[in-house]
C-alpha positions as CSV (number, residue, x, y, z in Angstrom):
1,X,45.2,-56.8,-27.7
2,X,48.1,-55.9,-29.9
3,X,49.8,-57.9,-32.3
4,X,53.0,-57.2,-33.6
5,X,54.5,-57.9,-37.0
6,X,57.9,-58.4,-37.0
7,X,60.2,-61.2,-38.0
8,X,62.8,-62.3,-35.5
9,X,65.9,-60.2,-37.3
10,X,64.3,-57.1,-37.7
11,X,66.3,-54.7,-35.1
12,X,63.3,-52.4,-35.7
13,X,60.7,-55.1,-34.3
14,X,63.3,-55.7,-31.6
15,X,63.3,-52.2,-30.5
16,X,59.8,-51.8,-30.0
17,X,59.4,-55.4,-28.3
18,X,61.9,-54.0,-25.7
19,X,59.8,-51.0,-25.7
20,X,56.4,-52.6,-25.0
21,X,58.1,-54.7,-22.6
22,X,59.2,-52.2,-20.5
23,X,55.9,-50.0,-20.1
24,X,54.2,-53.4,-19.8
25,X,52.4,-53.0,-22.6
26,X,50.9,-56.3,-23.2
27,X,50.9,-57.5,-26.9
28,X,51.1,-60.9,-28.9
29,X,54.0,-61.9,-31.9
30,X,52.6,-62.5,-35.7
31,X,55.6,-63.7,-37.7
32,X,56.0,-61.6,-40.8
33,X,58.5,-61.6,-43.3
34,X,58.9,-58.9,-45.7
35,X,59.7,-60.8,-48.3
36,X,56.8,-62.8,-48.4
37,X,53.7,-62.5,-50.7
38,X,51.4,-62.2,-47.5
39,X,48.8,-60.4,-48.2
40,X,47.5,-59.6,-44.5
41,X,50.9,-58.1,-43.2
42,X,51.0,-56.0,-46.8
43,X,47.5,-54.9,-46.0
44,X,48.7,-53.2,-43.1
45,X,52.0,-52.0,-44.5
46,X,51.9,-49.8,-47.1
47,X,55.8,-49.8,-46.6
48,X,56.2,-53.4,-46.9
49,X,58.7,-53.2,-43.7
50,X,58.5,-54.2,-40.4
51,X,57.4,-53.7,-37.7
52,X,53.5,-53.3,-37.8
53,X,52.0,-52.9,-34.5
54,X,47.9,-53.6,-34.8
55,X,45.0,-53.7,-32.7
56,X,41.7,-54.7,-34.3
57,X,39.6,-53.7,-31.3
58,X,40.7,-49.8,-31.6
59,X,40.6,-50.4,-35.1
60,X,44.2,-49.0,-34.8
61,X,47.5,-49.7,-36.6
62,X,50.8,-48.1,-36.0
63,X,53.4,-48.6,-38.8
64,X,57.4,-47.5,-38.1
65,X,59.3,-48.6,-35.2
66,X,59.6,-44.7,-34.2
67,X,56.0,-44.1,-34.4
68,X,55.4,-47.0,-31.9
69,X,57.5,-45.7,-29.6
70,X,56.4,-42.2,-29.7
71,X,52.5,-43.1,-29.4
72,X,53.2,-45.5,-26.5
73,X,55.6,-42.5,-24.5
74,X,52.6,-40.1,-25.0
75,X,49.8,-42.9,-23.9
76,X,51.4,-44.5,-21.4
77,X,52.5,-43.4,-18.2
78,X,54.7,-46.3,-16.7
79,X,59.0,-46.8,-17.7
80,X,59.2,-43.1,-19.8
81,X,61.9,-43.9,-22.6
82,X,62.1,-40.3,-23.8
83,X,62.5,-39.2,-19.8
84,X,63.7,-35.5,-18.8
85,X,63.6,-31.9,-20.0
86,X,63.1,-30.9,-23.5
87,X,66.9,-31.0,-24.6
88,X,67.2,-34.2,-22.7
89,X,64.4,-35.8,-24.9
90,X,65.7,-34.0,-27.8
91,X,69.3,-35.6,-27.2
92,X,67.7,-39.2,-26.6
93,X,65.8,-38.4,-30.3
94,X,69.0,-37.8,-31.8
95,X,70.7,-40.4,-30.7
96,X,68.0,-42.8,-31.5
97,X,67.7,-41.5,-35.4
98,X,71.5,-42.2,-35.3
99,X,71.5,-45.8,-34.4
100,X,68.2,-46.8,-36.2
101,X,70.2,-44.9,-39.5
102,X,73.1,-45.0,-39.1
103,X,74.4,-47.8,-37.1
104,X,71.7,-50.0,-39.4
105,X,72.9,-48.0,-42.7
106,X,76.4,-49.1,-41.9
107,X,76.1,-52.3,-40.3
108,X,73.5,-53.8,-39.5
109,X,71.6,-53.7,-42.9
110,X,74.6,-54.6,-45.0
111,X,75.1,-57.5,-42.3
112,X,71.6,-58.8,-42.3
113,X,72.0,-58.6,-46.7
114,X,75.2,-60.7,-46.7
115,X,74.1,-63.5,-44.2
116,X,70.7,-63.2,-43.9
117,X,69.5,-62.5,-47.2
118,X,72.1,-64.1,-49.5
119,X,71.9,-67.5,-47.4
120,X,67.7,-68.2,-47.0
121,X,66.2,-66.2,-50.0
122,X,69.2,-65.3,-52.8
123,X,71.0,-68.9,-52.0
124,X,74.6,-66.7,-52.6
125,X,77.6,-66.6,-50.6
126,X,78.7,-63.1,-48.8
127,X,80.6,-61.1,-50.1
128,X,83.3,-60.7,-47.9
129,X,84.6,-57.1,-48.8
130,X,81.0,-56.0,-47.1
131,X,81.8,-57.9,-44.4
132,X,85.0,-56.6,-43.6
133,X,83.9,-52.9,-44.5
134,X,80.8,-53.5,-42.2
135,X,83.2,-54.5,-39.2
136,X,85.2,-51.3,-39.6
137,X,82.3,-49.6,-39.0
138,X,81.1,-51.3,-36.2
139,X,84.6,-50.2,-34.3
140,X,83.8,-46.7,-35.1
141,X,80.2,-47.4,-34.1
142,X,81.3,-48.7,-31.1
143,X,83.9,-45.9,-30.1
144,X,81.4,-43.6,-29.9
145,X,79.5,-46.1,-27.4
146,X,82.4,-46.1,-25.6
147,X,82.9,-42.5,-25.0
148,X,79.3,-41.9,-24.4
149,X,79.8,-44.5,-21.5
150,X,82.6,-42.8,-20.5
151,X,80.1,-39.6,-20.1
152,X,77.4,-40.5,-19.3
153,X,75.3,-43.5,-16.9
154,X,73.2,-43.9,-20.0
155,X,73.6,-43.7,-23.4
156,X,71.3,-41.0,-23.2
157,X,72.5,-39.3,-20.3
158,X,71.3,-39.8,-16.8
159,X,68.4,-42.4,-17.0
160,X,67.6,-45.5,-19.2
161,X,66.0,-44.2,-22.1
162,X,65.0,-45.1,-25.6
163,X,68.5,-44.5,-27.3
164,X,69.6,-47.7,-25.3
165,X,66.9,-49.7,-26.0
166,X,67.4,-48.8,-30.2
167,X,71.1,-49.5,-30.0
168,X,70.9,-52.6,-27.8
169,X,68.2,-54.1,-30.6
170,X,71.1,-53.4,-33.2
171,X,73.3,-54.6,-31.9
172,X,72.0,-57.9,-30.8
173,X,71.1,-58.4,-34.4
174,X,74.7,-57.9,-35.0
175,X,75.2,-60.6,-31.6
176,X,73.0,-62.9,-33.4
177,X,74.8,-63.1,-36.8
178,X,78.4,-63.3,-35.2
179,X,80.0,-60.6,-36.2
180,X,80.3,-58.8,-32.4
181,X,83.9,-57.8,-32.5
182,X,84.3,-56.5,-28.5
183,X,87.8,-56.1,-28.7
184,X,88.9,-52.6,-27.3
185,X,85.4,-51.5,-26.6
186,X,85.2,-52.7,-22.6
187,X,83.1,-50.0,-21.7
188,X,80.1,-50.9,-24.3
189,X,80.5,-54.6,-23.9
190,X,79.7,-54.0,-20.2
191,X,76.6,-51.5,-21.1
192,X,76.0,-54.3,-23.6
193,X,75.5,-56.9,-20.7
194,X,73.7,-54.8,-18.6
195,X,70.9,-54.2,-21.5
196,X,70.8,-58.2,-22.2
197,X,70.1,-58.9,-18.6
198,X,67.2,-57.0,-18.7
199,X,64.0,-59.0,-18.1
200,X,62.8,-57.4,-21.4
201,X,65.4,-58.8,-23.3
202,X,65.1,-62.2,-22.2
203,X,62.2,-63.0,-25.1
204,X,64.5,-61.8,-27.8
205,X,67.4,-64.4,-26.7
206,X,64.8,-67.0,-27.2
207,X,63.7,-65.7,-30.9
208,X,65.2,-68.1,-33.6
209,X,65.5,-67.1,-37.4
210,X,64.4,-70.5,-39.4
211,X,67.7,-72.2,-41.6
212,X,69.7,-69.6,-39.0
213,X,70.9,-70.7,-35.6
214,X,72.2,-68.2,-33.1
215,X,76.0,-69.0,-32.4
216,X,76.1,-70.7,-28.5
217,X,77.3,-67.5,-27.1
218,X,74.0,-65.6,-27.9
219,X,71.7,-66.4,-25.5
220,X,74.5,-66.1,-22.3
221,X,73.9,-62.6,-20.7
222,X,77.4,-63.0,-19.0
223,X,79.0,-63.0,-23.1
């Protein structure tokens, strides 16, 4: 079976959960964190970044949250994420680099550093000049979900495709750490709830960082 190496923040390990979860791809969880001197996860990432997706029986491992996706849309047949013609999968590609860059460059990332990092390994307070430069960003971030709502059915275009599935895993990160600013943005806060009611989302609501609750409005697909 596969085992994945994630740890429960890691927007990357969330987006291929949801993945796997929706081509019923069966796998198992192996808590990993990066920062850790662990030498089994570091043996099978040469980044030292998760996720790691492994299966000792094929004598396979898959490193990259991309890569995961991509092996699993050409080997399995059932839910395509990168669905349609050529220039629709190209358009689902791009907008997939954008939110696993992009939308984790500018928010995410700095977001996960501030009250993530600083609280359970640095033992600092945020800065809160990156947390207010982060939440600008997540508007603009969150215009452009608006208008591609506005658009399209999908964030992709006409089906459910991958693009969702790697901004939803962003932006429940974001969820997670309390720092979801909805106001104005109606039309992604609804795709937003749509994507958490999802039966494979339901197992990342559950995930808990250690020394980091979830605020109470996490786990509620109606928030």
């Amino acid at each position: 079976m596969w085992q994945l190496y994630y740890f429960p923040l890691c927007p990357f390990s969330r987006k291929v959960q949801l993945a796997l979860s929706e081509k019923k791809v069966p796998f198992t969880l192996k808590l990993a964190y990066p920062w850790h001197d662990d030498e089994e996860f570091h043996s099978r990432a040469p980044t030292g970044r998760t996720p790691v997706l492994d299966n000792t029986e094929r004598r396979l491992t898959l490193v990259d949250s991309q890569v995961i996706c991509e092996y699993f849309e050409e080997t399995e047949d059932k839910s395509p994420l990168l669905p349609g013609s050529a220039a629709a999968r190209a358009e689902i590609r791009r907008l997939v680099a954008m939110f696993d860059d992009a939308l984790f460059g500018d928010v995410t990332g700095p977001l996960l550093h501030e009250k993530m990092k600083k609280r359970l390994i640095l033992r600092q307070s945020p800065d809160s000049r990156v947390l207010r430069q982060a939440t600008r960003l997540l508007h603009d971030h969150l215009d452009y979900i608006d208008w591609l709502i506005d658009n399209r059915r999908w964030l992709g275009g006409a089906q459910l495709s991958l693009a969702d599935f790697a901004a939803a895993a962003q932006l429940s990160v974001i969820d997670y750490l309390d720092c979801m600013d909805w106001s104005g943005h109606e039309q992604a806060r609804g795709w937003y709830r749509v994507m958490k009611s999802r039966p494979s989302f339901a197992p990342l609501l559950t995930q808990k960082m250690e020394g980091l609750p979830a605020p109470r409005h996490y786990a509620d697909v109606n928030a």
